[in-house]
TORKOL-287575 format. One record per atom (N, C-alpha, C): x negated, z, y. Coordinates in steps of 0.05 Angstrom, whole numbers, plus 5000, padded with zeros to 4 digits. Atoms other than C-alpha are relative to their C-alpha. Last residue first. Layout:
BEGIN
XZY;...
***
This chain:
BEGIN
499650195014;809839605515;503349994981;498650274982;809740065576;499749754976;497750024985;811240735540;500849735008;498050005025;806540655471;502449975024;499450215017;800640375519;503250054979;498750214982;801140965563;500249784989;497349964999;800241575514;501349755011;498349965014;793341435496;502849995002;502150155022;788741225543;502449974979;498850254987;793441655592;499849734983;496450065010;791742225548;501349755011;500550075039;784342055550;503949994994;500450195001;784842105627;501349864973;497650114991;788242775625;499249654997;501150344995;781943045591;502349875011;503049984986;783443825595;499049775007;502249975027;791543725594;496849945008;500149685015;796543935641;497749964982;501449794991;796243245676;499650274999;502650165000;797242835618;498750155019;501750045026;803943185615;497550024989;500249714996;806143105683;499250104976;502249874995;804142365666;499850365016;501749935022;808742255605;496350045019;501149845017;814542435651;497250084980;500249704976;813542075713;500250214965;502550044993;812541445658;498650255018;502249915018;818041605619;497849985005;500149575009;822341745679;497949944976;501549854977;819941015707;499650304986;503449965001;821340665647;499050215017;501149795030;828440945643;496850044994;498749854996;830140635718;497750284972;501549964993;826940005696;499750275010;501950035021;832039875637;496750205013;500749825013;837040165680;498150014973;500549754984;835939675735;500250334980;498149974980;834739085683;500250235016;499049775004;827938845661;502950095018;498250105027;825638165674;501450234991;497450124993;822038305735;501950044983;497549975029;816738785682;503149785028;500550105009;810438745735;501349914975;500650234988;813438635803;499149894971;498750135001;817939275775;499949645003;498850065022;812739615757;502149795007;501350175020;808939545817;501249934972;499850274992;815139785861;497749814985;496750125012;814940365814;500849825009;500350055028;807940605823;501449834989;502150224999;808440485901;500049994967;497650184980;814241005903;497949704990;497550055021;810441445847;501649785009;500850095017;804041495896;502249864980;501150305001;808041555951;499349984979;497250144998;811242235925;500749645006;498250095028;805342405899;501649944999;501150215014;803142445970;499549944977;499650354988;808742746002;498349734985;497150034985;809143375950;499749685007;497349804994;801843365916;501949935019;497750024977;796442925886;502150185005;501249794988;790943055836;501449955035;501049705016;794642925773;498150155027;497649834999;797542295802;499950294999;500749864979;790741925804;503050185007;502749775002;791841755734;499350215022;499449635000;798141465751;498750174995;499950034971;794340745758;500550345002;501549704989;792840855684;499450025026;499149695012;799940545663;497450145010;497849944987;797639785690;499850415011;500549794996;790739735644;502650195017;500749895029;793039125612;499950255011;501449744996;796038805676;499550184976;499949775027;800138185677;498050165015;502949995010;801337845745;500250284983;502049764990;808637695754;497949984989;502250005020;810837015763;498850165004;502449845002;816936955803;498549984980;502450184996;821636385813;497250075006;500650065026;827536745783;497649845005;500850234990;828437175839;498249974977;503450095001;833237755817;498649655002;501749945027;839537675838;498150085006;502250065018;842737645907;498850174973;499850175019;849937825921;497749964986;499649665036;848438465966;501149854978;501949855014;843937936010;501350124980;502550125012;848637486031;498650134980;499550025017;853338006055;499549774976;499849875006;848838196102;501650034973;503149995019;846437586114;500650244993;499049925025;854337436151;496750114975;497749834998;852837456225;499950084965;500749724993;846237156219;501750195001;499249974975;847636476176;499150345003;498350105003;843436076137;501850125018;499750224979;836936306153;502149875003;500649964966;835836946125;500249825017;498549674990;840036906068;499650025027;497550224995;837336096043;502350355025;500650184987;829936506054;502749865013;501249804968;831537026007;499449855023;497849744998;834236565955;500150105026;498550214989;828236035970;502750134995;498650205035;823636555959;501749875018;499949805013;818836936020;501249814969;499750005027;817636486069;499550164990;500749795016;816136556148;502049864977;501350095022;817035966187;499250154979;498150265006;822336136241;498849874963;500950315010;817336746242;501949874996;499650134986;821037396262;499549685010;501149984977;822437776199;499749775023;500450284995;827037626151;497149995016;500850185031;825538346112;499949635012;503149955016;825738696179;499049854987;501550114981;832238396206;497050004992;500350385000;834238486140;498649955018;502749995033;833039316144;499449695001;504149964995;835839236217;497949944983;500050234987;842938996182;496849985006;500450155020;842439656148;499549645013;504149925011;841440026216;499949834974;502250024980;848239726245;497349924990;500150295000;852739626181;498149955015;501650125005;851040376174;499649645001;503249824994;852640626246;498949824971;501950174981;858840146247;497350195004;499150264996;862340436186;497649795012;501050145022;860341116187;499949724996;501450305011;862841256248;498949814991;496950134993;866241926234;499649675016;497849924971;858942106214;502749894990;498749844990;857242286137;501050015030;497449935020;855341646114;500650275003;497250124999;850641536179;501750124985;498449904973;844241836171;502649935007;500349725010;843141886094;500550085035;496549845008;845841166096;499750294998;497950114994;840140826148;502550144982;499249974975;835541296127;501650035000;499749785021;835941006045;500350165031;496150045014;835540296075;500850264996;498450114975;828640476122;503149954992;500849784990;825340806055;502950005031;498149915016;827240066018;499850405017;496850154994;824339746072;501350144977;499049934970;817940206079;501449895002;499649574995;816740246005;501049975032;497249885020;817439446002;501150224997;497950004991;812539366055;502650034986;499949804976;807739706024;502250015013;499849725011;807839405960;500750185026;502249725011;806938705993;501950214987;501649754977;812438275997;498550164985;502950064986;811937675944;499950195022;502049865006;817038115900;498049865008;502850214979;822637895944;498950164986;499050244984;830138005899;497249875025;500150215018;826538455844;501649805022;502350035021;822638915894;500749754987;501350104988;828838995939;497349804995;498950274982;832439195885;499149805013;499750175018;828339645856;500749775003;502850105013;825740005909;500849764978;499950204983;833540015937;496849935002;498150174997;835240415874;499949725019;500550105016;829340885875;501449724991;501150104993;832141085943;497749834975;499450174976;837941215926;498549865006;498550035024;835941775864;500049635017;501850165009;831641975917;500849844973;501450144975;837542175966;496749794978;501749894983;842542295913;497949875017;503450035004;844641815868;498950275010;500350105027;852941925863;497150094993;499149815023;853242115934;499549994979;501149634990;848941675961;500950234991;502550065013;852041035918;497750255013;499049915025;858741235949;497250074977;500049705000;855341146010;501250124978;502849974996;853540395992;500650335005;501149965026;860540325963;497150074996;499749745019;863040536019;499550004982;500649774991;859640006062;500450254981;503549984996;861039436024;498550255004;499949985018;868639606026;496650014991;498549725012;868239606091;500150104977;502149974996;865338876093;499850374997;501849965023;871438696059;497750075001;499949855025;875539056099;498249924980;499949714996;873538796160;499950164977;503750094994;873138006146;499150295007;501050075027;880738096110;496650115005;499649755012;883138536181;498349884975;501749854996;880537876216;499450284984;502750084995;883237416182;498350234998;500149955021;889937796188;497849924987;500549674995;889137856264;499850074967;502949964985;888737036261;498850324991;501849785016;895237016241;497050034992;498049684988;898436706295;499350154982;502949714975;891336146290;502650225002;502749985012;896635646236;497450335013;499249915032;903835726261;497750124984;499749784997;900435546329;500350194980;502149855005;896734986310;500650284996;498649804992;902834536287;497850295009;497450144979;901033826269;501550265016;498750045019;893734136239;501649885025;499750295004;886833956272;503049914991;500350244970;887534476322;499549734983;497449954985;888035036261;501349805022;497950105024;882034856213;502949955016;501250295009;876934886274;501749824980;499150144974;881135426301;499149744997;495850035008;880835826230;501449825024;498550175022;872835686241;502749884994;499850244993;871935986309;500349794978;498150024978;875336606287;499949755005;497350065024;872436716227;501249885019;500350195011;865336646269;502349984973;500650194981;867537176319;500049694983;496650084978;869937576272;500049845016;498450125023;862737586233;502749895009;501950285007;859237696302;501749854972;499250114971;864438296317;499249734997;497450024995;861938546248;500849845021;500250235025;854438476252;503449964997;500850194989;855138876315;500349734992;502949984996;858739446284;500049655014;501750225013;866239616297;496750025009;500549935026;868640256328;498849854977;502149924998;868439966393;498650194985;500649955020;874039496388;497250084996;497349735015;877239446447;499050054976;498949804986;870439146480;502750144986;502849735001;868138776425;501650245016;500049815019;874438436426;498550184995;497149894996;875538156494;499650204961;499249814972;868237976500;502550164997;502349805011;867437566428;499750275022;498349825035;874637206443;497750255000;498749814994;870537116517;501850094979;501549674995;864536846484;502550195009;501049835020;868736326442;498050305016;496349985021;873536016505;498150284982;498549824983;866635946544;502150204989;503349735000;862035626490;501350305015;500349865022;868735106477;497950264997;502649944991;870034966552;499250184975;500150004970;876434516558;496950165000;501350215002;877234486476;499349925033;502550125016;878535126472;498249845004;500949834982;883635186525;497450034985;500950194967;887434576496;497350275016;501850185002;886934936425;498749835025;502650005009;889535506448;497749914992;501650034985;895335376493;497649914980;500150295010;900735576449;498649795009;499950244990;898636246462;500349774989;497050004997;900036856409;499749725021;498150075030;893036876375;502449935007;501850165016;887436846431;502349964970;500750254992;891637036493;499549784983;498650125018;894637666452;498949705010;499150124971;888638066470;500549754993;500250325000;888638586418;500449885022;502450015017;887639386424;499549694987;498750095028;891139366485;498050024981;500750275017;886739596541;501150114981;498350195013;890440036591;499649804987;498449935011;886140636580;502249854997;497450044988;880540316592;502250094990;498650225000;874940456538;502850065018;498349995010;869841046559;501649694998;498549884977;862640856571;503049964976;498150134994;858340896511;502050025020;498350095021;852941316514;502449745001;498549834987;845541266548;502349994986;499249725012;840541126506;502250105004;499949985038;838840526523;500650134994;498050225000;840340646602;500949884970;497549914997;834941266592;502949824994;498849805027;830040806565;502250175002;499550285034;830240296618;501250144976;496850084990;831040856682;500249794977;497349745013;824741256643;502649865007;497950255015;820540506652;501650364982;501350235025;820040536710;498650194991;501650184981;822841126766;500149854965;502549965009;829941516747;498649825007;501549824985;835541506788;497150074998;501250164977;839540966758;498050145016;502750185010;839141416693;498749785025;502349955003;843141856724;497549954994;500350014963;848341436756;497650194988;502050124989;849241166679;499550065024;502449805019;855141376646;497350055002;500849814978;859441156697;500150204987;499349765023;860040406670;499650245016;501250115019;860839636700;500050354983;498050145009;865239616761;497949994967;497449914994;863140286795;501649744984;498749755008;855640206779;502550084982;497950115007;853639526801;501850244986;499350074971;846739626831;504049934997;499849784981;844739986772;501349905026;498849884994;846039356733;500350335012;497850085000;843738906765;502050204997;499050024979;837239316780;502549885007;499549734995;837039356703;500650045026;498749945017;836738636691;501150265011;497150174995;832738406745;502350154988;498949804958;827338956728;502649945005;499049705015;828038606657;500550175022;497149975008;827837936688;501350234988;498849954976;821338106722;503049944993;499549784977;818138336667;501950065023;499649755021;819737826609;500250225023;496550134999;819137176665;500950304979;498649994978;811837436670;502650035003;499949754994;810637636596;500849995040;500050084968;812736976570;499850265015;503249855003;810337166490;499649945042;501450145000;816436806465;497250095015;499950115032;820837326451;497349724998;501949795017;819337576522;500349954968;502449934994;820936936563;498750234981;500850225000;827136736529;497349965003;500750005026;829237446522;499749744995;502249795006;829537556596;499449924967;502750094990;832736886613;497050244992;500450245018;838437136565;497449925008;500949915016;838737806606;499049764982;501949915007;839237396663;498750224976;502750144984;843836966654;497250094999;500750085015;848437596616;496949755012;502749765007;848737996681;499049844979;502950004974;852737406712;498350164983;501250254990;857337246652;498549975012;502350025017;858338036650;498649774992;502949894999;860337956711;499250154978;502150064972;865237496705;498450045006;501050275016;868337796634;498149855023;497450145002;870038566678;497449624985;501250184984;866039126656;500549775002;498350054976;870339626634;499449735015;498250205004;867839616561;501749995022;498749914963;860939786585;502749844993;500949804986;857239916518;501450105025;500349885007;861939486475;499450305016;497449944997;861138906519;502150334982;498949844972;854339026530;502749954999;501049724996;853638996449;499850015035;498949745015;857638456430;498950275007;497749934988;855638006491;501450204991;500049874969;848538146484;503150005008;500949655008;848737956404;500650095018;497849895030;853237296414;498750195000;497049944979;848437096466;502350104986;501349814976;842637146426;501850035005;499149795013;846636736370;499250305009;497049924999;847736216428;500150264979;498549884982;840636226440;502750025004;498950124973;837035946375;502150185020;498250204988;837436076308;501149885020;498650205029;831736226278;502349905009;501950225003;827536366350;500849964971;500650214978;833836776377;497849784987;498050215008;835637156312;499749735019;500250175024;828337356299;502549895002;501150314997;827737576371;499749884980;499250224981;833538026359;498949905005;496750165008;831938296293;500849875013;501050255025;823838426312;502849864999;501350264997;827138866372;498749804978;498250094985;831839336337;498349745015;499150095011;826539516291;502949795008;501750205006;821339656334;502249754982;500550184974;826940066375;498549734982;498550084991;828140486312;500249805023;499550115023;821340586289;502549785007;501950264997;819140756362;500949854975;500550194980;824241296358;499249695009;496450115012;823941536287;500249845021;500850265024;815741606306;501849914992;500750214980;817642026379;499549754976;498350074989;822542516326;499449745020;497750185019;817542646282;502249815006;500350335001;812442866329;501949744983;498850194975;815443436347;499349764996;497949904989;815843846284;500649795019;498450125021;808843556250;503650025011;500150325001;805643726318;502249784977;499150104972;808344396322;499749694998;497150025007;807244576245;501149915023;500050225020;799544356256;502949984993;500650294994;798944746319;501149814983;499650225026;801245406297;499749745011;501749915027;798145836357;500649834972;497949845015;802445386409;497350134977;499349764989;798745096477;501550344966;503149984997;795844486440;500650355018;500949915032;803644386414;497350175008;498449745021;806844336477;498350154985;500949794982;801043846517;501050334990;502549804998;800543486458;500350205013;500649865028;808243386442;496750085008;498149814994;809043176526;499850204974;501349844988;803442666506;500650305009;502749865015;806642366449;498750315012;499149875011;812342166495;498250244977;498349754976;809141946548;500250154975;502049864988;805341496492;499750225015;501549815023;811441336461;498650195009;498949755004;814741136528;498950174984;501549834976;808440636540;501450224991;501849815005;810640406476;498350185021;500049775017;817240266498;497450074981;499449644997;815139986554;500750184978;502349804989;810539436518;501650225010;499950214979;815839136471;497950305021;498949744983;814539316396;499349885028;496750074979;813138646366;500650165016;500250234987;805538786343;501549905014;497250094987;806739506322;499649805008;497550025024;800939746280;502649915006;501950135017;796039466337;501449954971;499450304999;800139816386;499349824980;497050125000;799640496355;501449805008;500050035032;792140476344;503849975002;500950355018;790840136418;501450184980;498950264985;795540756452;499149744983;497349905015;792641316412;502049775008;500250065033;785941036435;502050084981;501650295002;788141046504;499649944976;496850075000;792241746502;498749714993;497749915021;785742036491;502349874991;500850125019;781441706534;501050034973;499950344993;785741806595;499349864977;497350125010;786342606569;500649695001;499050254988;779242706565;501649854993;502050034988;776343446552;499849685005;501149774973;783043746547;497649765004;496450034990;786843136485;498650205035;500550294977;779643176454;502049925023;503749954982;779343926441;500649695014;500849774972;786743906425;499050045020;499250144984;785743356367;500250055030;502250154987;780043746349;502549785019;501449794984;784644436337;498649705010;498449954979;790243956306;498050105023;499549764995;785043636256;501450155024;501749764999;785142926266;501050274996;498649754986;788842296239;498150225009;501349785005;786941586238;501250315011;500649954969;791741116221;498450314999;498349924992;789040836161;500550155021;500049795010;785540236166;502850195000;501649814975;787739596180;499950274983;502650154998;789438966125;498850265021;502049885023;796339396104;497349925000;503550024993;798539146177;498650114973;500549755026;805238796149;496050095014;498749765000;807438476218;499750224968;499249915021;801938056237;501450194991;499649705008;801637706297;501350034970;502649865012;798437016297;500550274988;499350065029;805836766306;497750084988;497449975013;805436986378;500650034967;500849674993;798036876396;502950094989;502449925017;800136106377;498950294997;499249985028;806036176418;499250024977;498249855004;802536296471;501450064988;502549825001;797035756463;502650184991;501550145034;802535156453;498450335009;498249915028;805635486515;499649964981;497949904993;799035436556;501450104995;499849864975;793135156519;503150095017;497650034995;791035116450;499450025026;500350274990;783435096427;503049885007;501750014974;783935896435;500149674994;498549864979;789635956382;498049885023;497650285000;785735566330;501850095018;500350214984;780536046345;501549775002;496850054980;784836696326;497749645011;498450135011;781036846263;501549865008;498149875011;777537566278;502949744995;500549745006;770637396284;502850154988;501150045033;771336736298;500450214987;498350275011;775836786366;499150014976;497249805013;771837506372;501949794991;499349915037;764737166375;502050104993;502150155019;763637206455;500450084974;502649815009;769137446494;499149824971;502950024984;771836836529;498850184995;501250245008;778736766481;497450035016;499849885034;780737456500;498849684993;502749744994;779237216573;500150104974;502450094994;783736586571;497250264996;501050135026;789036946530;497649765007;500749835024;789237416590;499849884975;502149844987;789336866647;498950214970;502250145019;794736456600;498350095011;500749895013;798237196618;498549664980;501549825008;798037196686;499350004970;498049845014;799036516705;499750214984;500750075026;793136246747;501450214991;497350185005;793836316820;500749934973;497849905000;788236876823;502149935007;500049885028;782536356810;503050285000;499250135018;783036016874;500950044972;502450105026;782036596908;502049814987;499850324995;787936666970;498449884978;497050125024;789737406934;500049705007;500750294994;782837676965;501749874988;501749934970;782638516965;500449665008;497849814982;789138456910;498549965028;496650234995;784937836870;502550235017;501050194977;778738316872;501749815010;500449954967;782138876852;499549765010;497949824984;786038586787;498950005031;497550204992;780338236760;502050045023;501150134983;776038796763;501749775016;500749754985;780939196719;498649815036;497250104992;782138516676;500550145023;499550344996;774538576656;502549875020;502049954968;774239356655;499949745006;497749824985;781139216602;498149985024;497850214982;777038626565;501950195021;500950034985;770739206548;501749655020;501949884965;774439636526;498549775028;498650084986;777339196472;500850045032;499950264991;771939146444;501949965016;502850094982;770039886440;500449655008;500049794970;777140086413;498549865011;500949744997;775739536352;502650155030;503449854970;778638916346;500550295001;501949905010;783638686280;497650225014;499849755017;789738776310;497750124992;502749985026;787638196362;500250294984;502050295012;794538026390;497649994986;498250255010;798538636393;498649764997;500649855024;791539096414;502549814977;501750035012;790638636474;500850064968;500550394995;796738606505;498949984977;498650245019;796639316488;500649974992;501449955015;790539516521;502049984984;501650175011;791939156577;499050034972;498750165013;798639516591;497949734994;498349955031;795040136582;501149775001;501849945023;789139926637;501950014972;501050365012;794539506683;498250204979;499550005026;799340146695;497949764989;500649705009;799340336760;499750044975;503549954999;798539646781;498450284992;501350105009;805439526747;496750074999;501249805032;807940126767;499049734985;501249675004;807439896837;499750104971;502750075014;809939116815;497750255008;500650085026;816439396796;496949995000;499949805028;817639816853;498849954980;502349914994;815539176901;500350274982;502550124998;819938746865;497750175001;500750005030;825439256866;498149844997;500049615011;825239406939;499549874969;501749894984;825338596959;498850254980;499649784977;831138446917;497550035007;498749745014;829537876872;499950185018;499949724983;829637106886;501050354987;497650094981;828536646824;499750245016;499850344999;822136386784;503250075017;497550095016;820237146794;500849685005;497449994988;813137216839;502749904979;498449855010;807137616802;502149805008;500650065024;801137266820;503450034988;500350234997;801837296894;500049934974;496350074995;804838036877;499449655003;498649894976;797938166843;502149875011;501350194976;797538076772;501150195023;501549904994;797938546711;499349945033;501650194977;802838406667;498750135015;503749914990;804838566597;500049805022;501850095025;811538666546;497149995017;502150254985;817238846581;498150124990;501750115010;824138866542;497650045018;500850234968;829939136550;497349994993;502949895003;833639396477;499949855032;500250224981;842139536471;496450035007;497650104988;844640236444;499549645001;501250254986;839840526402;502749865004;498750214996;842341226379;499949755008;498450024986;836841776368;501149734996;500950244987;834541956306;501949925023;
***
């Protein structure tokens, strides 16, 4: 899986440049770049717009808002004075998804359509659903037909591979599914050329679905910390991680670049797809345009057209750390200053502690840096009230080592727990878990967050940055589990985790119990779920058992991890069993009442 550095965001527009203009001046050249692949792009980035907001709608419906927006488009390019092409692009597009006939009812969103503006937008926002278990499944084809269709019309191809993978992705930010799509397409063109088709596809495609996984996951986390807790804990993420990425890049201008990254995730977390686009251009044109004082890891990626110069720049690696940065910067612990300098521009004082350390310290994870940051501004809160501050903040560095190690300790015991378990051993472990601390998530989503934890340490605990790789992706898993709703509920445990604070939920979570304010639903028949086990193989008996065992657990809470642990093997055992035998049913009839009672 590749490395996710830092995400950019743009999400959907379509207008003409009279439509289009940034709420602040932007280079000429990049404007008109941007809004070129815009127009080069309005059918996929209508389809989605679309496909993120109405999950439920067909292909065919949604066809017929893209030739709608299509029209749109020209006639407002041939005539840009029309009254009607001053109208903000995207209450324009939740005006026209609201104006097809019967789809507001039809699929649920009319309390959205009697909104208007930002009230609307936000409404389309929180409509999205991030567990899609309500949609089919994704549809797959035979390699040879996929092939056939992929030659005899590649536009329509990629199109309907485009809605079904948006549709399951609601947050995912529109270029990086455009990239998918590229990306996809590059695997057809390969594969459709190779005599083994079906091992080609399965081969390459693995790596564009880790991808999108990764990214999806990285975005949900950061617009769930911004709309739970607001824009200083945004700003706290962007500084730890471009400070990190470009640790040359001097505090001033990353102050400038930040502005607008902030304005970018103000607009696209909130569903502002204008202010989303053109601050992301913004963004990136900053820093391509800035090279020599910011990183020179990157002259290749500046080279590339939209949206390869986005993804590349994500990807790209860490620039080297200065060779004359100290690995502390004694300003913040050895000055007798500190409090006065504090208290002169408290937001200021705290981002540049969070700046000066990220950057020398680029072995730390995200969630870390954020934790240190918030020891930091505490021990100053205790420290500036005493008669002597200094005495008090000069060991500061010991703080910090405490807020390190113990999270460190966290960590190894989670890879320790890989070794020990093994990989499904592991992942049975964080079914359980997960299961008995939120058992109102679906089944589904519980396999795919406990699946996503088990990753996260089977990729990591063997680098030499074990550390900050899993604190990273584990962190993600939460991000997931809180998800992005301010208003989302789950238990009042789970709930007090995700909202209380964002730096530390990590170690929130590996305290929680089981959630005593469940009420599982009995089940007499339970045990002959595994029936269908007997005609399943590898991957998909391998679900079946995953899903088996997150039901058990929703329906035995009360059980302890090696209570539920033991059920399971007697249950995987007494139906390999059941399936050797002429009536397998009958044995289930039989054998399963003596295990689960």
């Amino acid at each position: 899986m590749e490395q996710l550095k830092f995400p950019c965001f743009i999400f959907f527009l379509f207008m003409t440049e009279s439509l289009s203009l940034p709420r602040e001046p932007q280079n000429v050249d990049d404007f008109s770049i941007t809004q070129k692949f815009i127009d080069e792009n309005t059918g996929s980035l209508t389809i989605i717009a679309f496909a993120q907001y109405v999950q439920e709608a067909t292909f065919d419906e949604m066809e017929i808002l893209v030739q709608d927006v299509i029209q749109y488009r020209d006639k407002c390019l041939a005539h840009k004075t029309l009254p009607e092409c001053a109208e903000i692009a995207i209450n324009l597009l939740q005006g026209k998804i609201c104006a097809i006939e019967g789809l507001p009812q039809k699929y649920n969103f009319s309390h959205c359509c009697s909104k208007v503006d930002f009230e609307r937008r936000l409404c389309f926002f929180f409509n999205k659903k991030a567990d899609v278990g309500f949609l089919p499944p994704f549809p797959t084809l035979d390699p040879e037909e996929k092939c056939q269709a992929y030659k005899n019309n590649r536009e329509s191809f990629l199109n309907h591979y485009m809605h079904e993978v948006a549709r399951r992705n609601p947050f995912v930010f529109g270029p990086t599914l455009l990239t998918v799509a590229a990306r996809f397409e590059e695997v057809a063109k390969t594969c459709c050329e190779e005599q083994q088709k079906a091992n080609c596809f399965k081969a390459k495609a693995a790596p564009v679905t880790q991808y999108l996984k990764a990214l999806s996951s990285y975005q949900k986390t950061v617009c769930g910390a911004l709309l739970k807790f607001g824009p200083k804990v945004l700003n706290s993420i962007n500084i730890a991680v471009f400070s990190q990425k470009f640790p040359k890049i001097e505090f001033k201008e990353l102050t400038s670049l930040l502005e607008d990254v902030s304005s970018m995730y103000d607009g696209c977390c909130e569903g502002d797809v204008l202010q989303c686009i053109r601050y992301q251009s913004k963004v990136m044109s900053h820093i391509c345009s800035k090279q020599e004082s910011i990183s020179s890891k990157i002259k290749e990626c500046c080279e590339k057209k939209i949206p390869e110069r986005e993804a590349c720049i994500i990807n790209s690696s860490k620039d080297d750390r200065p060779q004359d940065l100290s690995l502390r910067e004694a300003k913040f612990t050895d000055s007798g200053n500190v409090c006065q300098e504090r208290d002169t521009d408290p937001d200021n004082f705290f981002a540049e502690f969070l700046y000066e350390h990220s950057r020398r310290h680029t072995d730390l994870s995200i969630p870390e840096l954020l934790r240190i940051a918030r020891v930091y501004e505490d021990l100053l809160a205790d420290c500036c009230s005493k008669e002597n501050p200094p005495d008090c903040y000069n060991h500061a560095e010991d703080k910090f080592n405490e807020t390190t190690e113990k999270s460190l300790r966290m960590v190894q015991q989670e890879c320790e727990q890989l070794q020990n378990s093994g990989k499904d051993g592991l992942k049975y472990h964080y079914l359980i878990k997960l299961t008995k601390i939120a058992p109102q998530l679906s089944t589904e989503e519980l396999i795919s967050l406990g699946k996503e934890m088990v990753t996260a340490l089977t990729t990591c605990c063997t680098l030499s940055e074990e550390f900050a790789c899993v604190d990273n992706l584990a962190d993600l898993v939460l991000g997931e589990l809180c998800g992005i709703n301010e208003n989302r509920t789950i238990n009042p445990a789970v709930d007090h985790c995700c909202k209380a604070n964002f730096a530390f939920r990590r170690l929130c979570f590996k305290d929680l119990k089981a959630d005593e304010t469940y009420v599982p639903v009995t089940s007499q028949d339970f045990f002959m779920s595994c029936v269908d086990w007997c005609q399943a193989q590898n991957e998909d008996l391998q679900r079946k058992k995953d899903r088996f065992l997150v039901n058990l657990v929703k329906l035995k809470p009360g059980l302890t991890y090696e209570e539920l642990q033991s059920l399971f093997t007697n249950f995987s055992n007494m139906a390999e069993k059941c399936c050797k035998v002429p009536e397998p049913e009958v044995c289930f009839l039989e054998e399963g009442p003596k295990i689960g009672n």
